[in-house]
N, C-alpha and C positions, 0 to 999 in steps of 0.2 A: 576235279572233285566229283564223287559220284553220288548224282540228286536223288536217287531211289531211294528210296526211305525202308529201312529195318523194322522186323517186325517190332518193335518194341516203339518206335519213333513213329508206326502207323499207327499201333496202340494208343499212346499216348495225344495224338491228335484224334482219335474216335472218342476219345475220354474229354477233350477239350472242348471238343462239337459238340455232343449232349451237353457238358455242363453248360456252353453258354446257350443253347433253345432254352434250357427249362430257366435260365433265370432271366433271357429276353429285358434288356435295361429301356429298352425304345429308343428311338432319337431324342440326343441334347436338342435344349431348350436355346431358340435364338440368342438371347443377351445374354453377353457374355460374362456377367458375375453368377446368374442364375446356371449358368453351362459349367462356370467352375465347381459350385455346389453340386452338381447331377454329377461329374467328374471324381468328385473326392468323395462321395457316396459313392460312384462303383468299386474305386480304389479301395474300399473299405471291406466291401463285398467280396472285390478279388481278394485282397488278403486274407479274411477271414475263411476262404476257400482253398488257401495255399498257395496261389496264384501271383502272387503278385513276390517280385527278383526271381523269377522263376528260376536263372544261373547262377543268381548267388549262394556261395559255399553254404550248407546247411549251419554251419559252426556261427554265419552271421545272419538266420535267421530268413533264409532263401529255402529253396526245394532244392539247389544240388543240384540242379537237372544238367542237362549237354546246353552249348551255346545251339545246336540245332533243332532243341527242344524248343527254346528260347525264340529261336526264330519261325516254329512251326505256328508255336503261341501267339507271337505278334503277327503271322497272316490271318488262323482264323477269327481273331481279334477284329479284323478286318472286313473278312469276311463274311461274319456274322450283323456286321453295323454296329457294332460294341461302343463306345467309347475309350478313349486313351486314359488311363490313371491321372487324376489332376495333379501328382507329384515326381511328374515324368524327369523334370530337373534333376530330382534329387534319384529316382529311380537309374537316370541313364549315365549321369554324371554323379553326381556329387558322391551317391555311394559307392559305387566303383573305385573312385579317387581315394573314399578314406579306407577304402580295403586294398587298394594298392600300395597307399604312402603313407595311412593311419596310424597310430598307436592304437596299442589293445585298447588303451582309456579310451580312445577318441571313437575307436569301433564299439564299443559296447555304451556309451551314450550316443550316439549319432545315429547309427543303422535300424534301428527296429524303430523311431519315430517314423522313420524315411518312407519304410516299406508299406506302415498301416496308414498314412499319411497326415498322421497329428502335428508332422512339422515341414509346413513345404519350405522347398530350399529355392535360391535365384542364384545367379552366374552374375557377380559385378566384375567385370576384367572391360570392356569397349568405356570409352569415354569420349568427352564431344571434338577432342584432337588424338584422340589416338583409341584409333578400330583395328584399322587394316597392319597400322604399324603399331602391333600391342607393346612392345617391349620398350615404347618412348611413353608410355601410359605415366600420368603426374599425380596420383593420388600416394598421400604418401604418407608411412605409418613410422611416430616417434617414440623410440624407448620410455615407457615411466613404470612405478615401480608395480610389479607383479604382471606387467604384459604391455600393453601397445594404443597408443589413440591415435586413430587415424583421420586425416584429414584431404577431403576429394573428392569427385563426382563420377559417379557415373552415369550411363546411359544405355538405352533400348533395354532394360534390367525385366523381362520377361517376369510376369507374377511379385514383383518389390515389393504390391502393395496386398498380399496375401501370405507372403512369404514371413519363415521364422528365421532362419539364416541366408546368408549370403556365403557363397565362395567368393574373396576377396583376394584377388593381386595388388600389392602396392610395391613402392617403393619402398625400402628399408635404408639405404644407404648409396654414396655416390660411388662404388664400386664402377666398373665398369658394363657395359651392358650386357644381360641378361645374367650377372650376377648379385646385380643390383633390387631383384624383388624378393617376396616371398608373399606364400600361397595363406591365407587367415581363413579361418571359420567364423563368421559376424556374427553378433546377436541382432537382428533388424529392431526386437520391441525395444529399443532405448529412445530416451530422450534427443540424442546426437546423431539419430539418423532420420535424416526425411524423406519421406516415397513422395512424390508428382508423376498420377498417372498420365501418359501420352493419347492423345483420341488419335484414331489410324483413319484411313480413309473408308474401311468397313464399317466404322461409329463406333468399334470396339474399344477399349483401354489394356491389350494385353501386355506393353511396353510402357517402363517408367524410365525417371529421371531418379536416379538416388542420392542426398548429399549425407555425407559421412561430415560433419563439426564435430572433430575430438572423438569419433563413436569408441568404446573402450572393446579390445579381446585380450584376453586374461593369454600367457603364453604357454597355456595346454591347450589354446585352439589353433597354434599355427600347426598344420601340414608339411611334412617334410622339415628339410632345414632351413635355419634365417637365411635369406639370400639364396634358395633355391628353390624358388616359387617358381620360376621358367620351367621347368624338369616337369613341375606337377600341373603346371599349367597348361602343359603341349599334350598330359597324357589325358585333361581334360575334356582338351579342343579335340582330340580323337575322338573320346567316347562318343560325345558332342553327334561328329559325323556320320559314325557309325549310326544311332540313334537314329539319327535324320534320317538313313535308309531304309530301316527296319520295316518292314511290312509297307513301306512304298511304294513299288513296283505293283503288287496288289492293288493299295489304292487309287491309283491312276487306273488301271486297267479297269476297276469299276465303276470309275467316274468316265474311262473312257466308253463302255458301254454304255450309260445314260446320255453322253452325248450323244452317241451312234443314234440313241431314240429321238433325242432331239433332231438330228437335221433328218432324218422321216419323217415325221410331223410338220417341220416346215416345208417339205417338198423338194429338198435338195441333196435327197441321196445320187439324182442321177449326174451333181454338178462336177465336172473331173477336176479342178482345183480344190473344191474342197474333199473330194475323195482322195487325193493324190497328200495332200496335209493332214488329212484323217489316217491314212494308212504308216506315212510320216513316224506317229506319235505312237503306233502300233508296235512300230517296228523298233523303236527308241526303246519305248518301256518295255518288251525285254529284254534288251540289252542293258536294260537298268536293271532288273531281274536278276541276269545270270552274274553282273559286278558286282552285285549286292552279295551272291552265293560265293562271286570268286573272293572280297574281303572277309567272309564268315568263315572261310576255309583260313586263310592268315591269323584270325583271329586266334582259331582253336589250338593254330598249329603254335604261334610267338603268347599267347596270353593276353596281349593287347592290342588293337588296332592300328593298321599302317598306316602310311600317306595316300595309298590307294585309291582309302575311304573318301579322298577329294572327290575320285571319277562319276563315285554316287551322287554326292553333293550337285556336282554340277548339272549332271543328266536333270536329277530332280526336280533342281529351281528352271532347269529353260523347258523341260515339259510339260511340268505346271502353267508356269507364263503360254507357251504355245496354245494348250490345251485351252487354256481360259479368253486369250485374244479369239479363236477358232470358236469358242461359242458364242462370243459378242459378236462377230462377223455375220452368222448365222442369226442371232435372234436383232440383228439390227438395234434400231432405234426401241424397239417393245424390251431391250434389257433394262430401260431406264425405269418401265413399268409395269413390266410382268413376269420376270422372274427373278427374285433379289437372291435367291441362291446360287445361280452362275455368276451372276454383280460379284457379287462377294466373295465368289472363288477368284476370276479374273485378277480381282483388288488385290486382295488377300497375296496372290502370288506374285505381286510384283515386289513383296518384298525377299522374295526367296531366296533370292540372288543376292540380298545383304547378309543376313541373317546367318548366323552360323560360320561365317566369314566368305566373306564377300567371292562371287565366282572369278575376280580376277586373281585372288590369292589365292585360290584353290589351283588354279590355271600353275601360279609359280610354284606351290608347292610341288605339285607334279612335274615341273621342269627342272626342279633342283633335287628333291628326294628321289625321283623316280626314275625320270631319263638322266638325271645325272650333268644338264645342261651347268654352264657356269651362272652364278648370281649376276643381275645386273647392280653394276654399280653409279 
C-alpha cells in the first residue's frame, strides 16, 4: 500500500488541521459522567461540522469521503488532543452494521440519531458465562405477537446506563449452533430493562451489568434474518477491531513521548533496561502503525474488515499494558501520589486484553482465519 498521501488527501488533512486549532475542545474533564458530556458535546460539534461518519455513504447522511480520509481524521483527531465522539459504539459499530445488513426502514430511523449523537448505542452480545465463547451466549428472545421479549443478561455493556439502544444477540431457537441467534435492535428506556453500573479499578463506571425481564423489540428491529444474528454479529466484532486501531498507533506514540519526558525528569534516561523497554515499545508501535495501514488497505479493497484486524488488537492491548507497567516502574511508589494520570493509564489498560475479545481469542482467530492452522478441539 502506498502511504503518500494525494493531493487531495493532503488537502483534506490541511482542512482538518485548521478546523480543529480554531475550534480547540481542551482536555476532557477527569469524572467520568462529566467526560461523557464534554464527549457528546463535541460529537455534536463535529457533526454539525460534517465531520462526524466521515466514510459513511452521503445517501446515509456521512460525508462520502475515502476509508483513507476517515483514517487521516482519526489521527489528527489525535493529534490535536481532540476528544473521541461520545457515540463511538454506535459511530464504529452499530452504524455500519445497519448499513451493511439494515433495511431502508431501519437505515433511515437509526442512522442520523447515530451520527448527531441524540441516541447513543451499547454492544449486549458478552455475558457472565459466555465472552470468549459468544455463540453458547443464554439470553434468549421468545416469539409474541408483533415481535420478541427477551429474557437475559448481559455484561461489561460499555455506556448501558447512557445508552438509547442496544445491539442485541440472543437466542431465538434450539437450532443448531450459530444458527440458533439472531441480531435485535433494543429499546434500553423500557421498564424490562435494567442498567447496574460496574466501578473499574480507575473509580470509573464505564461497563454495566444489563438485565433484559421480558424487554419487548417489535420485529422491524431485528437485523438480518431470524436465526442469522452470527453473520451480523462477526461483521460487528470486525468493525469492533478495526475501530480499536484507528488512530492508535498515533496515540501511543504521543503518550510514548510524554513518557520519554517522564523518565528525564526522574534521572533515568541513562538506565539501559529501561531504555532497552522504552525503545521496545518504540519499535512495536509502528509496527502497530503500518498493520493498522496494512488492514485499511483490506478494508477499502473487500468493503469490510478481516481477521487481520486481530494483529492490531493485540499489539494494542500489550503496548498499552507495557507502556503503563514501564511508567509505574519509573515513577515508583510517588505513582500512588503524584501522578494519577499514569495510575490511570497503567489501570485503565489492564483491561485491554479483555475488551473487545480477549487476546487469547484474537491469538485463535489468527491461527484459524489467517494461517489456516486446524481448530483445537
Amino acid at each position: 500500500m502506498d502511504l503518500t498521501l494525494s493531493p487531495s488527501e493532503t488537502a483534506f488533512r490541511d482542512e482538518v488541521r485548521s478546523w480543529l486549532r480554531a475550534q480547540s475542545p481542551g482536555p476532557p474533564p477527569p469524572v467520568a459522567e462529566e467526560r461523557f458530556d464534554f464527549m457528546l458535546r463535541w460529537q455534536r460539534t463535529l457533526h454539525d461540522a460534517g465531520y462526524a461518519g466521515i466514510s459513511w455513504p452521503r445517501e446515509h447522511g456521512g460525508r462520502g469521503a475515502t476509508l483513507m480520509e476517515q483514517a487521516i481524521f482519526n489521527e489528527e483527531i489525535v493529534r490535536a488532543g481532540a476528544p473521541q465522539p461520545a457515540n463511538v459504539i454506535g459511530l464504529v459499530m452499530g452504524g455500519p452494521v445497519v448499513i451493511t445488513h439494515g433495511t431502508a426502514e431501519q437505515q433511515a430511523r437509526f442512522l442520523a440519531p447515530i451520527l448527531s449523537g441524540d441516541e447513543i448505542w451499547c454492544q449486549g452480545f458478552s455475558e457472565p458465562n459466555a465472552g470468549s465463547d459468544l455463540a453458547s451466549l443464554s439470553a434468549r428472545a421468545e416469539r409474541v405477537d408483533g415481535g420478541w421479549r427477551v429474557h437475559g443478561q448481559k455484561v461489561w455493556t460499555s455506556y448501558a446506563h447512557r445508552a438509547a439502544w442496544c445491539m442485541l444477540l440472543a437466542r431465538t431457537s434450539d437450532d443448531a449452533r450459530y444458527r440458533n441467534l439472531t441480531y435485535f435492535i433494543c429499546a434500553m428506556q423500557q421498564d424490562e430493562v435494567e442498567v447496574r453500573p460496574l466501578r473499574q479499578a480507575t473509580g470509573d463506571s464505564e461497563f454495566n451489568e444489563v438485565f433484559f425481564n421480558g424487554a419487548f423489540i417489535p420485529d422491524d428491529n431485528v437485523v438480518g434474518d431470524v436465526g442469522g444474528g452470527w453473520k451480523v454479529a462477526i461483521t460487528t466484532l470486525m468493525f469492533e477491531r478495526a475501530g480499536l486501531a484507528a488512530g492508535s498507533a498515533l496515540s501511543i506514540q504521543l503518550e510514548l513521548a510524554g513518557l520519554a519526558e517522564l523518565i528525564r525528569a526522574r534521572g533515568r534516561s541513562q538506565d539501559g533496561v529501561l531504555r532497552r523497554r522504552f525503545a521496545e515499545l518504540v519499535v512495536e508501535t509502528e509496527t502497530l502503525r503500518l498493520n493498522g495501514y496494512r488492514q485499511l488497505s483490506r478494508v477499502i479493497s473487500d468493503g469490510v474488515p478481516g481477521p487481520e484486524g486481530s494483529i492490531g488488537k493485540i499489539q494494542w492491548a500489550d503496548i498499552n499494558q507495557r507502556a503503563g507497567e514501564l511508567a509505574l516502574d519509573v515513577l515508583g511508589s510517588d505513582a500512588l501520589r503524584d501522578d494519577p494520570v499514569w495510575t490511570r493509564r497503567a489501570l485503565r489498560a489492564r483491561g485491554n486484553s479483555i475488551e473487545g475479545g480477549t487476546s487469547e481469542i484474537q491469538r485463535n482467530i489468527l491461527a484459524e482465519r489467517v494461517l489456516g492452522l486446524p481448530r483445537l478441539r
